[in-house]
C-alpha positions in Angstrom: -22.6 49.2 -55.1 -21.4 50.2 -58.5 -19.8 47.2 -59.1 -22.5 44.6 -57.7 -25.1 46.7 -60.1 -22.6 46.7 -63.2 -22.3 42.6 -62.6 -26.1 41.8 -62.2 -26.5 43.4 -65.8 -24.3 41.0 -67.2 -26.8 38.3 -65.3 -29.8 36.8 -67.0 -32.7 39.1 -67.3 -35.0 36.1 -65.6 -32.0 36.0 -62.7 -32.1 39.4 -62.7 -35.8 40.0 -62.1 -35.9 36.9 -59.2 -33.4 39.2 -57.7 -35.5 41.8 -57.7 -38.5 40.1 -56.1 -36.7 38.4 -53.5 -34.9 41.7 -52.5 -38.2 43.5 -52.6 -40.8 41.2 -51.4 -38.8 38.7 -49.5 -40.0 35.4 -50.5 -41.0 34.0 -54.1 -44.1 31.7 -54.0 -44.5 29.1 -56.1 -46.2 30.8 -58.9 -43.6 33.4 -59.2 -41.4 30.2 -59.8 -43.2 28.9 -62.1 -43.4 32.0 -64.0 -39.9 32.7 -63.6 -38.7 29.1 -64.9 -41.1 29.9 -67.7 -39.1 33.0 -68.4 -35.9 31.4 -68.1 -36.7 28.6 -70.6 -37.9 31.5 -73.3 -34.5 33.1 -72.6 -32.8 29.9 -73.3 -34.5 29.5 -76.7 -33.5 32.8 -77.7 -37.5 33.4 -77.6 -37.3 36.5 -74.8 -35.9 40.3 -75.8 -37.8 41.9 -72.5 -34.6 44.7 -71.0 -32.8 43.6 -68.1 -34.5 44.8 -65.0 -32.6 47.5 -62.5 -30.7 46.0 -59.3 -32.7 48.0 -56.4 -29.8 50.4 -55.1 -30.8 50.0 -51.6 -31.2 46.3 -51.4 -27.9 46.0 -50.0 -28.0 48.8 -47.6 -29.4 48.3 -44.1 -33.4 49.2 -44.3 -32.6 51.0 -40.7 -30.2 53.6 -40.5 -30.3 53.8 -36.4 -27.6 52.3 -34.7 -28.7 48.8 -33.2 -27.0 46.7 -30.3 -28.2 43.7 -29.0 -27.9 43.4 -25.3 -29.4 40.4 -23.9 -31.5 37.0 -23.9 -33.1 35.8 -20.6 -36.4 34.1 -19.3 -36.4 31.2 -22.0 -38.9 29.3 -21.5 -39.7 25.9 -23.4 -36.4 25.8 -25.6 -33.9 22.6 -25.2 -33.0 22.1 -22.0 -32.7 26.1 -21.1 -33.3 27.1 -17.7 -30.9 30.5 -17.5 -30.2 31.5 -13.7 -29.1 35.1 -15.5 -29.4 36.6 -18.4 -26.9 36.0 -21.5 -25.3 39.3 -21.9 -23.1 40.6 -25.0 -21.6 43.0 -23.5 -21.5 46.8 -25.3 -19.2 45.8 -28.3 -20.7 45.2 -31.9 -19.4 41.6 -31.6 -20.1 39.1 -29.5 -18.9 35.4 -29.2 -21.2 32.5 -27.5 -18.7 29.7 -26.3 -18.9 27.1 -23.6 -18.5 23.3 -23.1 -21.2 21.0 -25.0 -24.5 20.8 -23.3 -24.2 24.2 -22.1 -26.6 25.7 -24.3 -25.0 27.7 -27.2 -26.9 26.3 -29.7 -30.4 26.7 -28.4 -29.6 30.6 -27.5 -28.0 30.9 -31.5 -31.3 29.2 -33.3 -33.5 31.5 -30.7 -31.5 34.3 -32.2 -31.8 33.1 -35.8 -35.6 32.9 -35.2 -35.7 36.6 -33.8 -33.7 38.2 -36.1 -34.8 36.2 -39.5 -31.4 34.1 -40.4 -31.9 32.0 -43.6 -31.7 28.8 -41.7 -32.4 28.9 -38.4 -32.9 25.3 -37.6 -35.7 23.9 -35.3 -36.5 25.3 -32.0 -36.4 21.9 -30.0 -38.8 21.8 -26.7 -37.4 21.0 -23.5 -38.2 17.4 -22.8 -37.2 17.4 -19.1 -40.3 19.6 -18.3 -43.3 18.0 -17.5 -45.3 21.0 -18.2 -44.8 22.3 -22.3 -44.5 25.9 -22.0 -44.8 27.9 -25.1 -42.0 28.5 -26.1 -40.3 32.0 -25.2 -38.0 34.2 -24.5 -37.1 38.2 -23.7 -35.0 39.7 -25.4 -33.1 43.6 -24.5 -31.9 45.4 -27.7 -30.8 49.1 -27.8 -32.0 51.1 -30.8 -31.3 54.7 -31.4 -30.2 54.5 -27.7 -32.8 53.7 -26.1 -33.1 49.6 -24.9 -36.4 47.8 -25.2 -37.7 44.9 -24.3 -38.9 42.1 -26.4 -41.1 39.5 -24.7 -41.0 36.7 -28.3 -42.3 33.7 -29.0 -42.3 31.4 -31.6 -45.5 32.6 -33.0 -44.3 35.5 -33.5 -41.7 34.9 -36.0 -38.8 37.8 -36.9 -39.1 40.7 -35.1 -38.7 43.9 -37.7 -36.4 45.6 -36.0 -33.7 42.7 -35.3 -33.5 42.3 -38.9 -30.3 43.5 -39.5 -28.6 41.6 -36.7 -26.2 39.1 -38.5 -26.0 35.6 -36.3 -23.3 33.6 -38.0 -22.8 30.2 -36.6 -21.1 26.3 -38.0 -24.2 26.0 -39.8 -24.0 29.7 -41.8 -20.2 29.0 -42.4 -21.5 25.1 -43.7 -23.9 27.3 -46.3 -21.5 29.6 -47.0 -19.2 27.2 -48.2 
C-alpha cells in the first residue's frame, strides 16, 4: 500500500483526484469529467498549484472483511439458451474453473456472474430465443458469508448485489482488457 500511495503522488494532481472519486463514489458523471478535463488543461498550462489529493488507504482493501465463498447458480431463467437440470456448483475451494465444450453454456453462467458481482465489463445478458414465453430474466444464486449460505433470488433489474462485490470473475474478455 506504501508503495501504490508513494507512486500516485508522483501522478497528476487532476489524475490523482479522478482516482479519488472513482474509488469513493464509484462512477464519474459527465460533469465531474468536464470538470476534471478542465483541471487537467490548467495543470497543463502551468495555471493550477491546488496540493495533490491523498490516495484513500482502504481503496484497495476489500470493503468486507468476512470471509466470502460462492457456492452455486441454478434456476436461470430467460438467459441464452440456459435450461440447468442441476445447479452449477464450485465446489468449497476459493477457485473455481467453468469449462465444457462450446454451446454448453460457460459464457452465459460468467456474464450472469459479472452482472451479480459488478465486473467492469460484463457483456450483454442475451435472452433465450428458443422460448416462446420471455421470462425475465433470472437466476438464484447460494453464497456463504461469515459461514452462513444465503440465497439470492437476482434479476437483471437488480443489478450488483453488495455483498458479491468482492468476488473476482476473470474470463477471455478480462484477460483481452487486461492486456
Amino acid at each position: 500500500m506504501d508503495d501504490l500511495t508513494t507512486w500516485f503522488k508522483d501522478r497528476p494532481r487532476w489524475l490523482q483526484e479522478a482516482a479519488n472519486l472513482l474509488l469513493t463514489k464509484g462512477v464519474l458523471t459527465d460533469e465531474v469529467v468536464d470538470i476534471l478535463l478542465a483541471k487537467c488543461l490548467r495543470e497543463a498550462n502551468s495555471e493550477d498549484s491546488t496540493v495533490a489529493v491523498a490516495f484513500p488507504t482502504d481503496a484497495i482493501y476489500p470493503q468486507n472483511a468476512s470471509p466470502l465463498h460462492l457456492c452455486s447458480i441454478s434456476n436461470v431463467k430467460g438467459i441464452n439458451a440456459l435450461a440447468p437440470r442441476s445447479p452449477l456448483d464450485f465446489g468449497q475451494s476459493n477457485l473455481a474453473i467453468v469449462y465444457g465444450s462450446n454451446g454448453s453454456g460457460k459464457s452465459g453462467y460468467v456474464r450472469i456472474l459479472k452482472h451479480v458481482c459488478g465486473s467492469r465489463n460484463p457483456g450483454a445478458l442475451h435472452p433465450n430465443v428458443f422460448a416462446e414465453d420471455r421470462p425475465e430474466q433470472s437466476a438464484s444464486i447460494t453464497y456463504k458469508s461469515d459461514n452462513q449460505e444465503h440465497h439470492l433470488c437476482w434479476n437483471v433489474r437488480d443489478g450488483v448485489h453488495g455483498d458479491l462485490r468482492s468476488v473476482d470473475i476473470f474470463d477471455s474478455e478480462c484477460g483481452r482488457m487486461y492486456l
